[in-house]
N, C-alpha and C positions, 0 to 999 in steps of 0.2 A: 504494500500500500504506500509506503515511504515512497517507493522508486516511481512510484506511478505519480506522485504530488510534486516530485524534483522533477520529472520529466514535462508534467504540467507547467511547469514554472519555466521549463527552458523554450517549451514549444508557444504556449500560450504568448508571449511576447516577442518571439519571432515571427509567428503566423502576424500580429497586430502590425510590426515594422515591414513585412512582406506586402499589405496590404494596403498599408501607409504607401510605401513605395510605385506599388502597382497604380493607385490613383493620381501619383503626383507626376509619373510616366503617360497616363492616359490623359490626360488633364494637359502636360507639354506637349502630346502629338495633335490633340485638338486646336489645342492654340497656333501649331504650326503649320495642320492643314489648312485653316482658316484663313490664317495669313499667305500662304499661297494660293487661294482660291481669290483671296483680292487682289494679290499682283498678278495675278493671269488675266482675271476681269481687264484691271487696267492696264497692261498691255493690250487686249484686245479695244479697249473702248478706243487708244489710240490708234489703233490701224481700220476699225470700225467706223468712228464716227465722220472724219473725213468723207469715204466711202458712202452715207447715211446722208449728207450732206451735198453731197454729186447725186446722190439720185433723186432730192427732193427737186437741186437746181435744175434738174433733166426735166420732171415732170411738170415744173413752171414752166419749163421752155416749151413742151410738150402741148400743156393747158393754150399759152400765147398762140401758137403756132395754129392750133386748129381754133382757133377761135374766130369766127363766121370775120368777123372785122381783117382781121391777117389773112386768113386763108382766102378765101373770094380775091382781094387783091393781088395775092402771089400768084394763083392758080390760074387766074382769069387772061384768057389770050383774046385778044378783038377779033370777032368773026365767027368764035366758037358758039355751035349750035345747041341748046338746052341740055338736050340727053347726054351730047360729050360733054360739057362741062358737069354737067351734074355727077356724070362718072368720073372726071377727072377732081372730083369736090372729095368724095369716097373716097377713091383711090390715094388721094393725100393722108384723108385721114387715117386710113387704115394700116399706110407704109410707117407714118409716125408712130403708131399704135404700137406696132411689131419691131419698130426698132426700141422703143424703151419698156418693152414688156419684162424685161428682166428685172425691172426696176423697182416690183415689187415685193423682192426679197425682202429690202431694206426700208421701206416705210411701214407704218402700222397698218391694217386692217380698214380700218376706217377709212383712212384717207385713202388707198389705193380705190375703194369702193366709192370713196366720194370723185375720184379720177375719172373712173370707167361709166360713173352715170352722168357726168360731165359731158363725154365722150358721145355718149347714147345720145344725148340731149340734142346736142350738135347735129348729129345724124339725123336725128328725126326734124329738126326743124329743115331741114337742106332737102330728105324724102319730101315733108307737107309742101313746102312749097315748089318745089316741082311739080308736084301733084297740079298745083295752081295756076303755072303755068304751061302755055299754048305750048306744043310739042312740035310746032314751027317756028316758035321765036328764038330770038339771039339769045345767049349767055347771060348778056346783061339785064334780060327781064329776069332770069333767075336771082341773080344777083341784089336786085332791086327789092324782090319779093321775099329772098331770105332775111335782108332788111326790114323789111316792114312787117315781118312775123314776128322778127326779134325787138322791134318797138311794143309790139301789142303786149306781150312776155312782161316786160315791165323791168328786166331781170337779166343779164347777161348768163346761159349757161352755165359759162366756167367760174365765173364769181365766186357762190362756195365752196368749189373744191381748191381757190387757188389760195383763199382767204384760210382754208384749214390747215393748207398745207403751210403757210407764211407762222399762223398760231404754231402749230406740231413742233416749226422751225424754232421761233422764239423761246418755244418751251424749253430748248436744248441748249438755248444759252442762258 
């Protein structure tokens, strides 16, 4: 019984300093994973945000670009017939579209979705008003009319999707 109370006495406060030990170990690896899980964050936020930043400026450039006011003037050739221009209205928008579709890796959710219903918007008022007009007139009554859809509108299309993306932007600095 003696031998089993001295042995108590030698185990019992080794197990306790074993124990002691094992926490202040687990407790330093915690702290050190941690701290490398924020220096990898921020290395990455620095090769990320840049990146994140290029793709915001792509898709203002994107938003400008087909916006009925830009597009109509860049696309528009003197002499072109309704249906061509109105394909060649499309066709802008859509080569745009496809060149910065990658684009949505790097923006949130929301605003890529506020992008593409931008996009739509676009689309369908260029559709209505060809709808509108005569399928023998010039380009420029397209042109005319896609104008005067987008007075009625009250609203420019791309407005809030360029205005959330500008917020998104500021939020980041």
């Amino acid at each position: 019984m003696e031998t089993l109370v001295d042995l108590l006495k030698i185990v019992l406060p080794a197990a306790l300093v074993l124990f002691a030990m094992y926490l202040t170990v687990k407790s330093f690896l915690a702290k050190e994973f941690e701290k490398r899980v924020v220096e990898l964050k921020l290395k990455n936020s620095d090769i990320v945000l840049p990146i994140r930043l290029q793709a915001y400026e792509r898709m203002c450039l994107f938003l400008e670009r087909i916006s009925p006011h830009n597009l109509v003037i860049r696309v528009n050739e003197p002499g072109l017939e309704v249906a061509h221009f109105h394909q060649k209205l499309l066709s802008e928008i859509r080569d745009e579209y496809n060149h910065n579709l990658s684009q949505q890796v790097y923006m949130s959710h929301q605003s890529w979705n506020l992008v593409k219903k931008a996009m739509e918007e676009v689309v369908a008022v260029i559709n209505k008003s060809a709808l509108e007009v005569p399928r023998d007139a010039k380009g420029i009554e397209l042109a005319k009319m896609i104008f005067e859809n987008l007075m009625q509108r009250n609203q420019d299309p791309i407005a809030p999707a360029l205005k959330y993306i500008k917020d998104e932007i500021g939020q980041v600095f």
